[in-house]
C-alpha positions in Angstrom: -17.8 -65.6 39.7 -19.5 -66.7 42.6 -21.8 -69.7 42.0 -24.2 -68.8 44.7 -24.4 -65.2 43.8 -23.8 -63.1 46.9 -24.0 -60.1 46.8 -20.3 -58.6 46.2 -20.4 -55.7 48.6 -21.3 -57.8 51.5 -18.8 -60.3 51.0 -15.8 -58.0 50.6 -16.8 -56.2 53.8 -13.8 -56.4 57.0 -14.1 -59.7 59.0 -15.5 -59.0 62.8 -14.9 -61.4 65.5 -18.4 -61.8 67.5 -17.8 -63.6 70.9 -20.3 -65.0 72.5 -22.0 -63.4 76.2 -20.5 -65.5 79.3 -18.3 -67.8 77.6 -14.5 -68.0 78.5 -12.5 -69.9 76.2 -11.2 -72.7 77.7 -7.6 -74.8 76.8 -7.5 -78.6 76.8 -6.1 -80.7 79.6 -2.7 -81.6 78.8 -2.1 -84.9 78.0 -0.9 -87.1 80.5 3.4 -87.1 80.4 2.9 -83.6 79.0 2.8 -80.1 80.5 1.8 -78.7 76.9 -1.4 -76.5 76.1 -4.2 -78.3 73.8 -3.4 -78.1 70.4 -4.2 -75.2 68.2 -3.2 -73.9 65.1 0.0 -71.3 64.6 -1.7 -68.0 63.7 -0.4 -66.7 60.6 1.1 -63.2 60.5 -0.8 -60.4 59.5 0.9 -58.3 56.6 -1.8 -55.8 56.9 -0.4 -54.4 59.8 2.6 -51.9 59.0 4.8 -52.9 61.8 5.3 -56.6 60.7 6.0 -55.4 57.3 8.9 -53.2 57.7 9.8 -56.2 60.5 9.7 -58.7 57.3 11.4 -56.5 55.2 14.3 -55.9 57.5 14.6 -60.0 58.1 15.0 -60.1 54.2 17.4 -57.7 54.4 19.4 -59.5 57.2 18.8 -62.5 55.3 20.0 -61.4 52.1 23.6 -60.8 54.0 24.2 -64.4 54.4 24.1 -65.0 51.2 27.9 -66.7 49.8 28.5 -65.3 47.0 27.2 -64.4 43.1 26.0 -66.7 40.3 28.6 -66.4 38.0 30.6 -68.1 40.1 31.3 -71.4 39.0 31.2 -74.5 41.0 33.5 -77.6 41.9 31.7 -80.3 40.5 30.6 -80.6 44.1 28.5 -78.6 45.1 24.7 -77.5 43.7 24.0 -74.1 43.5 20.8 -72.6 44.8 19.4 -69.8 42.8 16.7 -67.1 43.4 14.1 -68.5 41.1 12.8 -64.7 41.0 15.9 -63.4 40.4 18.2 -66.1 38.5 21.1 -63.7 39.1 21.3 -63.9 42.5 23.2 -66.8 44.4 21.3 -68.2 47.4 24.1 -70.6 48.9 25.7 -73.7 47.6 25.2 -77.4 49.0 27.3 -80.0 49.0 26.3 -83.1 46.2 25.9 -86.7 48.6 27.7 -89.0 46.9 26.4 -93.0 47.6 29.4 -93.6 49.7 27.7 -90.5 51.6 24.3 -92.0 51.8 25.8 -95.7 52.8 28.1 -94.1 55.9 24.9 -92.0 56.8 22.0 -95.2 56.7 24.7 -96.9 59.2 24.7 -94.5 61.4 20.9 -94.2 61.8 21.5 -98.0 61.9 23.3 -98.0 65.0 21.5 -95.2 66.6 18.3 -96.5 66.1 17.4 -98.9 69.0 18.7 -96.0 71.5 16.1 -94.1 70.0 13.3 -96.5 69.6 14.1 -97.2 73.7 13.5 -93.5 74.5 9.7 -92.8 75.8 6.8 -91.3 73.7 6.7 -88.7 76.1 10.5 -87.4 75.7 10.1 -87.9 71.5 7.0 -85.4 71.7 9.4 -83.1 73.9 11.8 -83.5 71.1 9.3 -82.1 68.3 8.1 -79.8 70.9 11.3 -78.2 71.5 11.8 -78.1 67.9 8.5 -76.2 67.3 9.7 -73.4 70.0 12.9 -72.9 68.2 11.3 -72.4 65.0 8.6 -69.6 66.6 11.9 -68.4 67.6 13.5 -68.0 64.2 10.1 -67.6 62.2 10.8 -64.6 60.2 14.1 -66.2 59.2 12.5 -69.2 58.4 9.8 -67.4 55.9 12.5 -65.0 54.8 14.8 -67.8 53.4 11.7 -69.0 51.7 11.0 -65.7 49.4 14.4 -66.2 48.7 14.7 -69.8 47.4 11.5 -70.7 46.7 10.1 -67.8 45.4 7.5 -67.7 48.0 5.3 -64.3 48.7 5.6 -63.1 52.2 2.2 -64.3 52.8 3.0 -68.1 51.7 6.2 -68.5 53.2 4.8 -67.5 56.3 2.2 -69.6 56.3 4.2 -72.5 55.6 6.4 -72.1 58.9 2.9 -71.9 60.5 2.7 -75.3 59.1 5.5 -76.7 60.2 4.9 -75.3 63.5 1.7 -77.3 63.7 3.0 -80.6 62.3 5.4 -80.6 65.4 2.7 -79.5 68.1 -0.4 -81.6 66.3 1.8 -85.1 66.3 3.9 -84.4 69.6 0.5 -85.0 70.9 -1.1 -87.9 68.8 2.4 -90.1 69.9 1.0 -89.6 73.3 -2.5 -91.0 72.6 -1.0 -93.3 70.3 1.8 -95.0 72.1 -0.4 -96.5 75.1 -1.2 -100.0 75.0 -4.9 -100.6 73.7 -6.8 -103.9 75.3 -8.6 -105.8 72.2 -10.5 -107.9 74.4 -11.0 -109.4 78.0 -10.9 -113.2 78.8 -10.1 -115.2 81.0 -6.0 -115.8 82.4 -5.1 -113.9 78.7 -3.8 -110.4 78.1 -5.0 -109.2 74.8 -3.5 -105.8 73.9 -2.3 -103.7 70.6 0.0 -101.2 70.1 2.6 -99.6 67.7 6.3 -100.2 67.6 9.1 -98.6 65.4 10.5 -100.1 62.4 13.7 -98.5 61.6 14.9 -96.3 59.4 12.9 -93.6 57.1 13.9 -92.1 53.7 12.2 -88.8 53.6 11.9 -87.0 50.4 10.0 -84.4 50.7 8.4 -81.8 47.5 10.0 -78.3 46.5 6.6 -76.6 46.7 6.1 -76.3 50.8 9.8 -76.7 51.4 9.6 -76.9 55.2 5.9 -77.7 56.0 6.1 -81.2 54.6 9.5 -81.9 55.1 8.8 -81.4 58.6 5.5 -83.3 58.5 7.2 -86.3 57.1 10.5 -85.8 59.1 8.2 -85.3 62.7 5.7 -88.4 61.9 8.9 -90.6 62.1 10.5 -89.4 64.9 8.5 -89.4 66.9 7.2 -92.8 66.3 10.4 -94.1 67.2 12.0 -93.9 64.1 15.5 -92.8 62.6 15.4 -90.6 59.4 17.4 -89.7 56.5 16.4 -86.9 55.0 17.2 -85.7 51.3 
């Protein structure tokens, strides 16, 4: 199936790291305003290893506790149910149906918060996604687990797409930092020619079922930490 026809043996051999002789890795400069470490990707985890399998497995077993109740229970009117797609039997949780008075109390409250947010710095905004990213290395197995389980996600997937999530806070936490500063256009005389970006108020995110938290929190982080208030479906 391979177009280039390599030779099948050699391509399903184990991966080896080579480092090269003399060279120490070396981590960016932070950025100036942040005491973070240069951005690098989350490394996924590696299922081949027996201990973070029977770790996994015990988080889906933890998980699998908080779940509220059974599908044959029947609902309000108010409330959607969230089914294992691999297991239609099986009652996730429930969530509670927005109703547009909902949606109108909730868009003037972003309202009204929204210039105390805009006013805060790019460098406490990046904190904020920052701090988020910790809490989710924090709760990571959780965070995949709940995945397998509503999604339908394989372990492998669902971790990865924490991973993602992970870098979408660390990789624009940064750029706001770059991005924020002033940028001169041009020099002449007795004028001050500069650029730069300002936020414009309130985001609707909806985000796709497929990578439930990598690009909700990709579209949810962008916003933020532009300065931006967000209502997210």
């Amino acid at each position: 199936t391979y177009a280039d026809r390599k030779d099948i043996n050699r391509l399903i051999q184990p991966p080896t790291v080579i480092e090269a002789p003399n060279r120490q890795r070396r981590t960016p400069a932070p950025s100036e305003g942040s005491d973070r470490r240069g951005f690098r990707n989350e490394p996924l985890s590696d299922f081949s290893r027996r201990e973070n399998r029977e770790r996994f497995g015990e988080t889906l077993q933890k998980v699998r506790e908080q779940f509220i109740g059974h599908a044959d229970q029947r609902n309000d009117g108010q409330t959607l149910e969230s089914l294992n797609p691999a297991n239609p039997a099986e009652m996730v949780g429930r969530v509670r149906i927005a109703t547009s008075s909902d949606v109108e109390s909730a868009i003037e409250t972003a309202a009204r918060f929204f210039p105390r947010w805009r006013a805060e710095g790019a460098s406490e905004r990046a904190r904020f996604l920052f701090a988020a990213a910790d809490k989710m290395r924090q709760r990571r197995w959780e965070l995949a687990a709940w995945e397998v389980f509503e999604v339908g996600k394989s372990w492998r997937e669902a971790d990865a797409d924490v991973a993602e999530a992970i870098d979408y806070l660390e990789y624009y936490g940064r750029q706001i930092l770059h991005l924020a500063l002033p940028r001169e256009t041009q020099r002449l005389q007795s004028e001050s020619n500069v650029y730069l970006y300002e936020p414009r108020g309130l985001a609707a995110i909806i985000a796709p079922w497929n990578f439930p938290l990598a690009i909700l929190t990709g579209m949810t982080a962008a916003a933020l930490v532009a300065g931006n208030c967000t209502l997210v479906k």
